[in-house]
C-alpha positions as CSV (number, residue, x, y, z in Angstrom):
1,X,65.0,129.3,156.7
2,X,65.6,129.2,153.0
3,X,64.8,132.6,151.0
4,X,61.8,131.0,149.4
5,X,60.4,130.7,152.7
6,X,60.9,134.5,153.5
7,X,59.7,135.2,149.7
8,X,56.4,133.9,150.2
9,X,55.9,135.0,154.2
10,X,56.9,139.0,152.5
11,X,54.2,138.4,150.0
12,X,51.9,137.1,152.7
13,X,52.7,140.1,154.6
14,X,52.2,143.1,151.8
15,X,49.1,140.8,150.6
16,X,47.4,141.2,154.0
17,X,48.7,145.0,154.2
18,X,47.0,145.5,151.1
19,X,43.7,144.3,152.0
20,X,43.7,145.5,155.3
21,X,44.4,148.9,154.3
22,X,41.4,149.6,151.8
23,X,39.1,148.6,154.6
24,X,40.8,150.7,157.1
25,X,41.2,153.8,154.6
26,X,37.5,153.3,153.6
27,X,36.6,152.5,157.4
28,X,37.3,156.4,158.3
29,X,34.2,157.9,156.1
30,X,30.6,157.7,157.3
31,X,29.1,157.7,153.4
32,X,30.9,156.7,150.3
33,X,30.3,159.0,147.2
34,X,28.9,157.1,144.6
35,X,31.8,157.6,141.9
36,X,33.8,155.7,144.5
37,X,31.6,152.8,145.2
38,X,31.5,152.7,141.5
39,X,34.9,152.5,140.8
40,X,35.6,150.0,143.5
41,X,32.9,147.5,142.0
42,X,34.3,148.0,138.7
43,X,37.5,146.8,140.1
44,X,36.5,142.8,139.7
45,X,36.0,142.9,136.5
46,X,39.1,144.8,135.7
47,X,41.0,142.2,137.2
48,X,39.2,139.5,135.4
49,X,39.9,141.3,132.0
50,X,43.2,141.5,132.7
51,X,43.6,137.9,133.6
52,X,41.3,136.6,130.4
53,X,42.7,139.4,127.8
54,X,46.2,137.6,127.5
55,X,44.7,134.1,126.9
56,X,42.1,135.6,124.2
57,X,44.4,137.5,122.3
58,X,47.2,134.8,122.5
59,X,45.3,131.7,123.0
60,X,44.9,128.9,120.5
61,X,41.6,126.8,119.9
62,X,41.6,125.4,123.4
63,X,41.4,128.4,125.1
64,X,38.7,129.8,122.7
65,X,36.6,127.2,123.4
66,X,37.2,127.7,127.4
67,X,36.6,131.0,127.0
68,X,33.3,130.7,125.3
69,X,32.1,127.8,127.1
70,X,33.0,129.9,130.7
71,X,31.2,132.7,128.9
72,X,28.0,130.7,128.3
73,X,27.9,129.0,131.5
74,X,28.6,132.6,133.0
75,X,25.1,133.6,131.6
76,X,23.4,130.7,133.3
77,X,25.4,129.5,136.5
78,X,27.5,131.1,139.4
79,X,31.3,132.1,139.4
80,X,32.2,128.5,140.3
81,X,30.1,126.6,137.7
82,X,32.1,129.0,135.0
83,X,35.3,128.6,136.2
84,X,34.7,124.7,136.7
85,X,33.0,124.5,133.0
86,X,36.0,126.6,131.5
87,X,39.0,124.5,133.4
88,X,37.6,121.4,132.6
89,X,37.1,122.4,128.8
90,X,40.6,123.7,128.8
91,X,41.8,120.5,130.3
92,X,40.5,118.1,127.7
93,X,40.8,120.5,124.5
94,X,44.8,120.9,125.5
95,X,44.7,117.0,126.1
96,X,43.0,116.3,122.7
97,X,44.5,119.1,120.3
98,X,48.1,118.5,121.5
């Protein structure tokens, strides 16, 4: 097998290790303390800051206008809808301002 292959079957690998381990770590206690269970639903939103942060502060028009759009659909519609509304206004705003 080429080292590609073995590249992405490691990262499939540590990826499920990952996962597994939280719920097996978290698994062991009878009650979670609430600064915990805080912290751990804080941790979506983290991620989707650090994923959106980059395009915002380097972004041109196009993303701006995803950005806001996902924002405003965010308010209305589900985590699908946004990401749907934002791709497809990132799609035709590149096609159109470039």
């Amino acid at each position: 097998m080429s080292s590609t292959v073995w590249i992405i079957i490691a990262a499939a690998v540590a990826t499920y290790f990952t996962r597994i381990g939280g719920y097996l770590v978290l698994s062991r206690f009878d009650r979670i303390h609430p600064r915990v269970e805080a912290g751990l639903n804080a941790v979506p939103a983290a991620v989707l800051t650090t994923l959106v942060a980059p395009a915002v502060m380097q972004g041109g028009p196009a993303e701006w206008a995803a950005i806001i759009v996902a924002g405003v659909v965010a308010l209305r519609g589900g985590l699908m809808s946004m990401f749907l509304a934002g791709a497809a206004v990132l799609v035709i705003a590149r096609h159109f301002m470039t």
